[in-house]
C-alpha positions in Angstrom: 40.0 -41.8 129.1 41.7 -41.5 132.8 45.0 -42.3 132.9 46.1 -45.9 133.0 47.9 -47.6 135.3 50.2 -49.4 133.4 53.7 -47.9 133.2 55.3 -49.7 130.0 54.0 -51.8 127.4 55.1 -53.6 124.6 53.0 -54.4 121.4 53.9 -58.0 120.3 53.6 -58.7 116.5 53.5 -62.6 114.5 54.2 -62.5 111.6 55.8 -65.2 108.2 56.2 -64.0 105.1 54.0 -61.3 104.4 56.0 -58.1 104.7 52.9 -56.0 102.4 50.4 -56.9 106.0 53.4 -56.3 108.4 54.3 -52.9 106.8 50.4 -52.2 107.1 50.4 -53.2 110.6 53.3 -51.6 112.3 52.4 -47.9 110.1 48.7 -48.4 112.2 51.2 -48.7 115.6 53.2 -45.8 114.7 50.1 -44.0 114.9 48.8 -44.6 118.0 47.5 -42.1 120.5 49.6 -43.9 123.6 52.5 -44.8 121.9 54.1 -48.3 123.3 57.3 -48.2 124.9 59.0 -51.0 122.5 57.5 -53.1 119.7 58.4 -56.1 119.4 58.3 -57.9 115.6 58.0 -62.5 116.3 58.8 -63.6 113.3 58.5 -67.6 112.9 60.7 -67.9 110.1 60.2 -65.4 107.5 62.4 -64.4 104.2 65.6 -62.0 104.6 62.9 -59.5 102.6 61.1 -59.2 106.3 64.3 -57.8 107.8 65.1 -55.4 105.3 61.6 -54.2 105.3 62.1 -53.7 109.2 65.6 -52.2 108.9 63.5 -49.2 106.7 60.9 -48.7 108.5 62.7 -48.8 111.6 64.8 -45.7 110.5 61.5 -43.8 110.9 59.6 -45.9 113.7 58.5 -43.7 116.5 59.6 -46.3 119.6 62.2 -49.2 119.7 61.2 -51.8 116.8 62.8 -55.1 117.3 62.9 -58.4 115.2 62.7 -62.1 117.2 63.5 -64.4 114.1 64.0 -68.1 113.8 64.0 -70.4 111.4 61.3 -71.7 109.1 60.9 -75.6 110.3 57.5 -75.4 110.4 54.1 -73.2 112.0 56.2 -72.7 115.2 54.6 -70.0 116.3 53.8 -71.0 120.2 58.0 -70.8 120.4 58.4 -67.6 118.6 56.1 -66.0 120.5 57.5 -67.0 124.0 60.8 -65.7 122.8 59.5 -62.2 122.0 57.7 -62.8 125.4 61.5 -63.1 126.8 62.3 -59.9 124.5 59.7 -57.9 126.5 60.7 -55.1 128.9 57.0 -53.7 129.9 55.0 -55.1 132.5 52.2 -55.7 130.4 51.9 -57.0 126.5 49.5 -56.3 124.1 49.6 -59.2 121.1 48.6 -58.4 117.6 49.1 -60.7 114.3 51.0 -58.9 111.4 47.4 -59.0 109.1 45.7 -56.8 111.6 45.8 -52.8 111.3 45.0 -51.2 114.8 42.6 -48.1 115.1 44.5 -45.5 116.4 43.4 -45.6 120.2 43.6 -49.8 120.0 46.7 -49.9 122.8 45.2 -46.6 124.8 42.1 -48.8 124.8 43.8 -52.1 126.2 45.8 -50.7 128.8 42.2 -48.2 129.6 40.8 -51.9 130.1 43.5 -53.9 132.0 43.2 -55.1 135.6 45.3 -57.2 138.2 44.0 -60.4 137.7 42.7 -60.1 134.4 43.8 -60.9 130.7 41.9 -59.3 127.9 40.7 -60.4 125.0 40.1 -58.2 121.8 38.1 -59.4 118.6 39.0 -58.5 114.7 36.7 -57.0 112.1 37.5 -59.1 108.6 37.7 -57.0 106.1 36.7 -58.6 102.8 38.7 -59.5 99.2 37.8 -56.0 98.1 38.6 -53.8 101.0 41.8 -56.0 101.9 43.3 -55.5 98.8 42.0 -51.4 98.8 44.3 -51.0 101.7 46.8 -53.1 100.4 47.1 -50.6 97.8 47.2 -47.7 99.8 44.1 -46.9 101.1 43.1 -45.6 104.1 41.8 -47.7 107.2 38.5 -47.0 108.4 36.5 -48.3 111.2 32.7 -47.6 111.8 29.7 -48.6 110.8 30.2 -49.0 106.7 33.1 -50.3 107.1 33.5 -53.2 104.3 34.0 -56.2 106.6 32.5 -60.1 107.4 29.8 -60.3 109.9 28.9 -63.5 110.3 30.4 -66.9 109.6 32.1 -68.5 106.3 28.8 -69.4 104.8 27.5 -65.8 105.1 30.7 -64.0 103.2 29.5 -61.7 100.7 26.1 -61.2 102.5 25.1 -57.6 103.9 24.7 -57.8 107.6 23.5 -55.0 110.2 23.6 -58.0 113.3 27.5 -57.4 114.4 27.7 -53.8 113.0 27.9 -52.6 116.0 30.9 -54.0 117.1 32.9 -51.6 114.7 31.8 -48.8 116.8 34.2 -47.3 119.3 32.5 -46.6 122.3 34.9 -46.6 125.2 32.2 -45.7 127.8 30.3 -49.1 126.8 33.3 -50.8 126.4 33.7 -50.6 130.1 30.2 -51.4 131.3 30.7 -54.5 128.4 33.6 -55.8 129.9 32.7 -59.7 130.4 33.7 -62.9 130.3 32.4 -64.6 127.7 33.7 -64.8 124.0 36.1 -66.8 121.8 39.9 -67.0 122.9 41.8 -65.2 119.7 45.8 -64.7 119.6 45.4 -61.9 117.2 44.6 -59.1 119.5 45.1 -60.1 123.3 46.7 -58.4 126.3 48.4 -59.8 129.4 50.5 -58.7 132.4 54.1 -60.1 131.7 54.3 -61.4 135.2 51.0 -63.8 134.3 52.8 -65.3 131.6 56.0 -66.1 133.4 53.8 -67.5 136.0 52.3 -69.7 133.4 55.1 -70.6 131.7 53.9 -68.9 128.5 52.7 -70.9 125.3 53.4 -74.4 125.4 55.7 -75.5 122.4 55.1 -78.9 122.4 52.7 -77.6 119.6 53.8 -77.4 116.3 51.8 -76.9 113.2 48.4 -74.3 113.0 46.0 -74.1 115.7 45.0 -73.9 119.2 48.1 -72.4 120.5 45.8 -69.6 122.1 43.0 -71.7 123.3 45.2 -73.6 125.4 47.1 -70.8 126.9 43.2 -69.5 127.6 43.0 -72.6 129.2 45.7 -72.4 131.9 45.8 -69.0 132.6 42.2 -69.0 133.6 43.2 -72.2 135.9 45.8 -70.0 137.2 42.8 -68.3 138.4 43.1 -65.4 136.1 39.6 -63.7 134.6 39.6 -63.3 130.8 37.7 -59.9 129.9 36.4 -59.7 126.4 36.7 -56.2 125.0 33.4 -54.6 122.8 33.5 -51.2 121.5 37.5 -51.0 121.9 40.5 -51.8 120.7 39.3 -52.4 117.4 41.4 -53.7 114.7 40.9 -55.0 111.0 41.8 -58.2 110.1 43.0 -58.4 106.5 41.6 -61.5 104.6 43.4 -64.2 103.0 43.3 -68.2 102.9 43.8 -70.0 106.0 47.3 -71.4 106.8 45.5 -74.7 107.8 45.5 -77.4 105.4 43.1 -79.4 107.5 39.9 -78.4 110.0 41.8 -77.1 113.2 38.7 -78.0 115.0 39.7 -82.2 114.5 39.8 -83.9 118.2 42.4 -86.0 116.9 45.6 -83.4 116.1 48.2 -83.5 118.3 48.0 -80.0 119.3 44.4 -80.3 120.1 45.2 -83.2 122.1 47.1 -81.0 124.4 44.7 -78.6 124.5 42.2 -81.1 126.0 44.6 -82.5 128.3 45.1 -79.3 129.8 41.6 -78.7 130.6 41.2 -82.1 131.6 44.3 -81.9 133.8 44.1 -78.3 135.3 47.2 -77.5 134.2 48.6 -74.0 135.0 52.4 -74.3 133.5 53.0 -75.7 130.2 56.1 -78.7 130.0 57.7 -76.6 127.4 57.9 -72.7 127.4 58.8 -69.4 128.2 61.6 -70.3 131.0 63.8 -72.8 128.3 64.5 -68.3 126.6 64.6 -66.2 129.5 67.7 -66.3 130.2 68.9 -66.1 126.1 67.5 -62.1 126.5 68.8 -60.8 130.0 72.7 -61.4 129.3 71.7 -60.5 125.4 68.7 -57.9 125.1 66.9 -57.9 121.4 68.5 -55.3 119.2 66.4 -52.0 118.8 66.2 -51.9 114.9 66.8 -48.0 115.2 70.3 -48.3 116.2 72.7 -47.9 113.6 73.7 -51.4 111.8 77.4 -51.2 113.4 75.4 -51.7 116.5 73.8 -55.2 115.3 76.6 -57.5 115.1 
């Protein structure tokens, strides 16, 4: 691939209480083929077992690791991730939840991809019961055309499918001429310019609870008049299975957080009432702490 234009990038991570996943996740970003220039760990409340999971692997970690915590008062995860937005010191930011394992060119392949004016969205191969808990275990991560994954919708788990195969393939050739604008909004693997989000006023934190925290930021960056990009055949990443966080359908019209959602469609609306600016200034006088340092360094 030609060189990219981007000079610095951080890899943002979400995760709560599922340290086995996280460990899985940052290993894949210690192995990358572009290295990021910082990673960034938004945590939304997990156990002290998180941090001391980071503090070891951070001893080892190839680039700056650092852990955005808060505390556990519910799915607060549009707030933890604007404060790890604050964190950032690249011009551009890759996100990635803390069940996803990244194939080893996944941030070589965003920043191949990025453009002024753009944001990029990447998709997630589902790995099923069986191969989730193989890697789990130990096992390797593989990517390609057997790889032991969901296809096709919640009715069809379990069922052999050849339809969306395809899209385990890395192909970064295609992925350029594939490039488009169509596609489902995901948090889970997404890139932005930092300067896009500020402009936006990054996630809106009036929501609270699961759900639609990254369709309405869709929403107003594309009214900011910013072109989402859907990513094929690049920047692949498994998504490791496990029940949904949602204890009702995230789809109902009538949550609160979908209510905003709609209203900001409805509205236009380019800068959310609550976000990004209320931390900004929490990181410039008082940068996050690289995990590497030594722990005399931390206080």
């Amino acid at each position: 691939m030609p060189k990219s234009a981007v000079a610095s990038v951080t890899v943002m991570v979400s995760t709560y209480n599922w340290k086995e996943a996280l460990a899985l996740s940052l290993r894949s970003l210690a192995g990358q083929s572009r290295l990021p220039d910082e990673v960034i760990v938004a945590d939304d409340g997990s156990r002290e077992d998180t941090t001391e999971l980071l503090r070891e692997i951070a001893k080892t970690f190839p680039v700056p690791l650092k852990h955005v915590w808060q505390e556990d008062e519910g799915f607060r995860k549009a707030r933890i991730l604007n404060r790890a937005i604050a964190a950032a010191r690249s011009e551009y930011i890759i996100q990635l939840d803390g069940d996803m394992l990244a194939h080893p060119h996944f941030v070589e392949d965003h920043l191949s991809l990025a453009q002024r004016g753009r944001f990029l969205q990447g998709t997630r191969i589902r790995t099923t019961v069986a191969e989730t808990s193989r890697l789990l275990n130990g096992g390797k991560p593989q990517f390609g055309w057997f790889v032991d994954a969901y296809y096709r919708d919640e009715k069809d788990r379990g069922t052999w499918h050849f339809g969306r195969r395809h899209h385990t393939l890395r192909l970064p050739w295609l992925a350029k001429i594939k490039s488009r604008s169509t596609g489902h909004p995901m948090g889970c693997n997404v890139s932005f310019w930092r300067e896009d989000l500020v402009r936006v006023n990054g996630y809106d934190e009036r929501m609270h609870g699961y759900g639609s925290e990254d369709l309405e930021i869709d929403i107003r960056l594309r009214n900011a008049g910013l072109r989402r990009s859907q990513i094929k055949f690049a920047a692949l990443a498994l998504h490791l299975e496990h029940k949904s966080v949602s204890s009702q359908d995230p789809a109902d019209p009538e949550l609160p957080n979908n209510k905003l959602l709609f209203a900001s469609k409805e509205q236009h609306l380019v800068r959310s009432e609550l976000g990004l600016d209320a931390h900004l200034a929490d990181f410039v006088q008082s940068p996050a702490i690289d995990l590497r340092a030594p722990r005399s360094q931390h206080a």
